[in-house]
C-alpha positions as a printed NumPy array, in Angstrom:
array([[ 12.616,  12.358,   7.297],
       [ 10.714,   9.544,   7.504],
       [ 10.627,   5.894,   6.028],
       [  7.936,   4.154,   4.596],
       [  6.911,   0.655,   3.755],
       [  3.78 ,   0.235,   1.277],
       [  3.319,  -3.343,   0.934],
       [  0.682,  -5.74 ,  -1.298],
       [  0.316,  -8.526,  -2.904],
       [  0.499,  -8.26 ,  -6.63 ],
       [  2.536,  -5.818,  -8.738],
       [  0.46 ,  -3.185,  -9.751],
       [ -1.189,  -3.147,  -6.228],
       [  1.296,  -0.975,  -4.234],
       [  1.141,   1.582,  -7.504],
       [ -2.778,   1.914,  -7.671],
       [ -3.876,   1.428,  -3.769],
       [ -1.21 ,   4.552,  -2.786],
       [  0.788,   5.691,  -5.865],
       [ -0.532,   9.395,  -5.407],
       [  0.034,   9.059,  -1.474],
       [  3.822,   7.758,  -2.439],
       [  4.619,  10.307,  -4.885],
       [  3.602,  12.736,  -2.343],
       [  6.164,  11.004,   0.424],
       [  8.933,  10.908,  -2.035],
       [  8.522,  14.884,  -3.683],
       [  8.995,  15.897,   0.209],
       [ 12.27 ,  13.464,   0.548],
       [ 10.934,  10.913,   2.188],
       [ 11.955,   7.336,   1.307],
       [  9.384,   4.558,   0.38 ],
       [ 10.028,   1.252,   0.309],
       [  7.774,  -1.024,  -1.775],
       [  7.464,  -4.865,  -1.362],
       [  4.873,  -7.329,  -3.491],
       [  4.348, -10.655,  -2.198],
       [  3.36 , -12.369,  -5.253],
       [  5.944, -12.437,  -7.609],
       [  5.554, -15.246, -10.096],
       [  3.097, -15.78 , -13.039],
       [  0.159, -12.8  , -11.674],
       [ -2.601, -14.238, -13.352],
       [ -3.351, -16.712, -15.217],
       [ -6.445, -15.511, -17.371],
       [ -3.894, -12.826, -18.65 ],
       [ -0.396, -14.056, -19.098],
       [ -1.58 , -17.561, -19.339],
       [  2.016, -19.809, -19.387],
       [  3.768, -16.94 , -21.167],
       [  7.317, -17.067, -19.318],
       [  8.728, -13.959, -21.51 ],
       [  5.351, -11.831, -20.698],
       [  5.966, -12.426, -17.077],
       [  8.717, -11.293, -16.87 ],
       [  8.431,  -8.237, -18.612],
       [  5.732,  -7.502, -16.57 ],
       [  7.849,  -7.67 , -13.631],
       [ 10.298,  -5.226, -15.498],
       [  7.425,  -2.771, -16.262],
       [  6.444,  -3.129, -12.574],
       [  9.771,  -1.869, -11.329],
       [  9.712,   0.737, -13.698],
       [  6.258,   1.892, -11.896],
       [  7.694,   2.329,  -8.775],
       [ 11.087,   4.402,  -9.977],
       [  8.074,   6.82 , -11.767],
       [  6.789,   7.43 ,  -8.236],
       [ 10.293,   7.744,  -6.918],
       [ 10.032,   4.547,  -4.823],
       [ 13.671,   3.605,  -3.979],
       [ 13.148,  -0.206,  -3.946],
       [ 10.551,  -2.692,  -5.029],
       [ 10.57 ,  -5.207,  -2.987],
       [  9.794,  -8.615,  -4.497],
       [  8.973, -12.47 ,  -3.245],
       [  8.263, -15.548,  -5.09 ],
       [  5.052, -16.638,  -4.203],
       [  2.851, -17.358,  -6.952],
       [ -0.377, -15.745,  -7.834],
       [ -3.779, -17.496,  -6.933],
       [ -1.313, -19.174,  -4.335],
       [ -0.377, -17.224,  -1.759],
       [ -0.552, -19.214,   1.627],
       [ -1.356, -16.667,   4.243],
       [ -0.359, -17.197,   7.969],
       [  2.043, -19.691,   7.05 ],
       [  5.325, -19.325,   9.385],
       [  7.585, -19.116,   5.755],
       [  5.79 , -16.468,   4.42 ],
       [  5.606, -14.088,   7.741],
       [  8.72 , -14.591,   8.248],
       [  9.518, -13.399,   4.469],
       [  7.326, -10.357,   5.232],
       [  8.968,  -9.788,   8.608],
       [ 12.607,  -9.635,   7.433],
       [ 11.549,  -7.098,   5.091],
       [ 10.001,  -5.   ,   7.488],
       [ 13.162,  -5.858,  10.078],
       [ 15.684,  -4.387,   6.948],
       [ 13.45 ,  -1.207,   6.338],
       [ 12.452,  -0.723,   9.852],
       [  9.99 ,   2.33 ,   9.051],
       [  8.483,   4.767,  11.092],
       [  5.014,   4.344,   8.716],
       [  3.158,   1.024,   7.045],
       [  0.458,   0.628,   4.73 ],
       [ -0.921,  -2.362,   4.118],
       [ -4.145,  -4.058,   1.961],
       [ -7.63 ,  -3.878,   4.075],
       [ -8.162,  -7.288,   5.486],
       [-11.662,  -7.493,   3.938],
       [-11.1  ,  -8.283,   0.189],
       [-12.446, -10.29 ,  -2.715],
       [ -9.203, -11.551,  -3.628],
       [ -7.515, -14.308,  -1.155],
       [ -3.943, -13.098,  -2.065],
       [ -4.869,  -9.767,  -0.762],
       [ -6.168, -10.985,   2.494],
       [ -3.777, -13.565,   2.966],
       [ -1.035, -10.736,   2.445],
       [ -2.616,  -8.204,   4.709],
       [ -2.928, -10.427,   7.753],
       [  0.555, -11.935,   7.697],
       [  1.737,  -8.589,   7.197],
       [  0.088,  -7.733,  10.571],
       [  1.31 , -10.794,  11.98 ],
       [  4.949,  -9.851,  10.765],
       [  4.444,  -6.178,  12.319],
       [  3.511,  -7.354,  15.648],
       [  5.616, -10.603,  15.889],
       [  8.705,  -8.751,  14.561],
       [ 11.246, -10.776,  15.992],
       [  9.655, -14.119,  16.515],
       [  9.42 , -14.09 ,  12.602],
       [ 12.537, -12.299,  11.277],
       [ 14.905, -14.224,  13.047],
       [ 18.219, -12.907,  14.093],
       [ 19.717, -10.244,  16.615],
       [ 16.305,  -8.628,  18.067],
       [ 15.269,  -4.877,  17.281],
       [ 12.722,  -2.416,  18.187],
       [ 10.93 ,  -1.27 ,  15.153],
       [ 10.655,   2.465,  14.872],
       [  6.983,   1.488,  13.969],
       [  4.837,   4.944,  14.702],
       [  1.857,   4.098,  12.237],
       [ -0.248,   1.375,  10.21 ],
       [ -3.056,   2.149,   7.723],
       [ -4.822,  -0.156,   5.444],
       [ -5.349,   1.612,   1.773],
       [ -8.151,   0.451,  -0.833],
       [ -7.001,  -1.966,  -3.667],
       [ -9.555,  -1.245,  -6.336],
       [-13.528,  -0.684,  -6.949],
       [-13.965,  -4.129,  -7.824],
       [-12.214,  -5.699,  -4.837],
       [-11.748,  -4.006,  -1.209],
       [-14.948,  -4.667,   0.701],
       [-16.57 ,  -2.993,   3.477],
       [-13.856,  -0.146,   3.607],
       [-14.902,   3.007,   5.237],
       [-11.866,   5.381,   5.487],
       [-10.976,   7.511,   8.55 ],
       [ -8.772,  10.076,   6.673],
       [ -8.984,  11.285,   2.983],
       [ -5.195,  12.231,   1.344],
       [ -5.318,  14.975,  -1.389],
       [ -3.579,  14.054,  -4.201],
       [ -4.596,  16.637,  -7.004],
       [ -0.923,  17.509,  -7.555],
       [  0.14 ,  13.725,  -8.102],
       [ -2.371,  12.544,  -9.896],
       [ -0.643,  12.206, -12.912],
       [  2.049,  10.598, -11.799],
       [  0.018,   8.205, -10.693],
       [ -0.976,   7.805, -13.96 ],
       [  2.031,   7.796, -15.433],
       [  3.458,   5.158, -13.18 ],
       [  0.141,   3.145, -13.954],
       [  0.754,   3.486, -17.808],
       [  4.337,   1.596, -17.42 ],
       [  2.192,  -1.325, -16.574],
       [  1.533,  -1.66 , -20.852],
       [  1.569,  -5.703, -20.176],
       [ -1.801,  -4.765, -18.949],
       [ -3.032,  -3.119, -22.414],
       [ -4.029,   0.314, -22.993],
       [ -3.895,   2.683, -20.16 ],
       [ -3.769,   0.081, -17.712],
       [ -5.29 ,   1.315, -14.198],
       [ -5.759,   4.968, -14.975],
       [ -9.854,   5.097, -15.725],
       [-10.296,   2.704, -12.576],
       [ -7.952,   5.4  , -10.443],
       [ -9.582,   8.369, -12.025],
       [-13.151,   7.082, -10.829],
       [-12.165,   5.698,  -7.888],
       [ -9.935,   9.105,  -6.335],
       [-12.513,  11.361,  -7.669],
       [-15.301,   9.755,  -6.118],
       [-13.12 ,  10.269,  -2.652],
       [-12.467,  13.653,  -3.438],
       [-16.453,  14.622,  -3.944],
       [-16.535,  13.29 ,  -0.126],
       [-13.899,  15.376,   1.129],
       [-13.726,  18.435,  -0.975],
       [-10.179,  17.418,  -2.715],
       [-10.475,  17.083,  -6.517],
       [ -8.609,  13.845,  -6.437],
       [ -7.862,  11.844,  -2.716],
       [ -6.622,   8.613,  -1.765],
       [ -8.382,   7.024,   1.445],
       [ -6.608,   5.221,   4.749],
       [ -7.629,   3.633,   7.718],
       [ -6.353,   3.564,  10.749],
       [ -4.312,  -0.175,  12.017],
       [ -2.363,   1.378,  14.845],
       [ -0.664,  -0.1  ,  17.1  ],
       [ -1.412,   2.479,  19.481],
       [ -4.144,   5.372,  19.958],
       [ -4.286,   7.461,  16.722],
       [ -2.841,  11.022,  18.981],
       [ -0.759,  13.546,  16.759],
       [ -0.456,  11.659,  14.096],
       [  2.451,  12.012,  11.558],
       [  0.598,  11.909,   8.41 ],
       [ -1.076,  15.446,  10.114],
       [  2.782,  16.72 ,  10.469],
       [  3.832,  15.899,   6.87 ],
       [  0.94 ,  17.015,   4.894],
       [ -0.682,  19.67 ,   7.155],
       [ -3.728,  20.888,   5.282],
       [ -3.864,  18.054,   2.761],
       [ -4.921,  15.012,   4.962],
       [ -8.793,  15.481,   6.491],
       [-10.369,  12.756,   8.588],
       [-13.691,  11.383,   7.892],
       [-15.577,  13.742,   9.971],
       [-14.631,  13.072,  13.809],
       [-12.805,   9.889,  13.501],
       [-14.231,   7.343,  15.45 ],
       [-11.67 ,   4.455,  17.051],
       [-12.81 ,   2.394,  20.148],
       [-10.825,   5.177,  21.867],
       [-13.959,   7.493,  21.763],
       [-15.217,  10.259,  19.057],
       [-12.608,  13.382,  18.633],
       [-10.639,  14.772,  15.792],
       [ -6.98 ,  13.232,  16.031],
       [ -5.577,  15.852,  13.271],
       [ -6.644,  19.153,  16.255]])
């Protein structure tokens, strides 16, 4: 079995960018791991200075992640709008994380992004991931790292992402949508129209009815991958994927 660390920066973003993909980890029994970098306030235009909404946010975020079968939500107290990027503190919060979990797989937010928290968070999550123990601190480890992708955060946001493999997620569609509807701080079926649209559109370009989209990080050459391994038939590349190590089919 494998483990798995999804991480992003606000609450919801973990849920939406790979919710079907996680739901599909956990039904096989594999464990995810899910940690959010911003953890205090979220937005202002919504909750405003409302201390009680906040936090029940946080509560209804947590309940998100059990729908998927996450087995921990991972949560640090950086505030929204705020989050200082590739500040030594804050990669080193990331990378003790990642140190504790030690998984085999990673996803993280694509670097290219509308939203500064998201960017900030994807690069020191690289940082963290490469710089393992310069940044956690402590007795040193090798990671059991095998993988990183970068997922899409919404329609609205993620910018110049073209994906190298397409995830069918037909079967756990709905509870993605269920685990967005815990989100009710939100309003009225918070997420799902936005993940409807954006999963079908993937599927018309793949052939799945529904399918959530990754590209390829690394660290190393993309050969016999284990995303191919755990979901056979149900993960397709975008066409022959292309990676600076030449044009072939990784999943053959």
């Amino acid at each position: 079995m494998f483990t798995i660390l999804v991480i992003g920066a606000h609450l919801d973003e973990c849920e939406f960018g790979v919710g079907g993909l996680s739901c599909k980890f956990t039904k096989l029994g594999h464990k995810v791991v899910f940690l959010n970098t911003v953890g205090v306030g979220y937005d202002a235009s919504i909750f405003a200075n409302d201390k009680e909404k906040q936090k029940l946010f946080k509560h209804q975020a947590m309940e998100a992640a059990e729908v998927l079968g996450v087995s921990k939500k991972v949560i640090l107290k950086y505030p929204d709008k705020c989050f200082p990027g590739n500040d030594f503190q804050t990669i080193s919060d990331i990378a003790k994380v990642i140190k504790e979990v030690n998984p085999e797989i990673v996803f993280i937010q694509w670097v290219k992004d509308n939203h500064h928290d998201h960017v900030r968070t994807a690069k020191a999550s690289l940082e963290a991931l490469t710089y393992i123990n310069r940044f956690a601190g402590g007795k040193s480890v090798k990671l059991n790292l095998k993988e990183i992708y970068a997922y899409e955060t919404g329609i609205k946001q993620t910018a110049g992402f073209e994906p190298d493999f397409y995830i069918n997620i037909t079967e756990e569609i709905e509870n993605a949508f269920s685990s967005y509807r815990k989100f009710k701080a939100l309003g009225e079926e918070p997420l799902v129209e936005e993940k409807r649209v954006l999963s079908k559109f993937r599927g018309l370009q793949c052939g799945f009815q529904y399918a959530e989209t990754l590209k390829f990080i690394g660290p190393y050459a993309p050969m016999n991958l284990s995303l191919k391994k755990i979901f056979g038939e149900d993960i397709k590349p975008a066409g022959s994927f292309l990676y600076p190590w030449g044009v072939r089919n990784y999943l053959e």
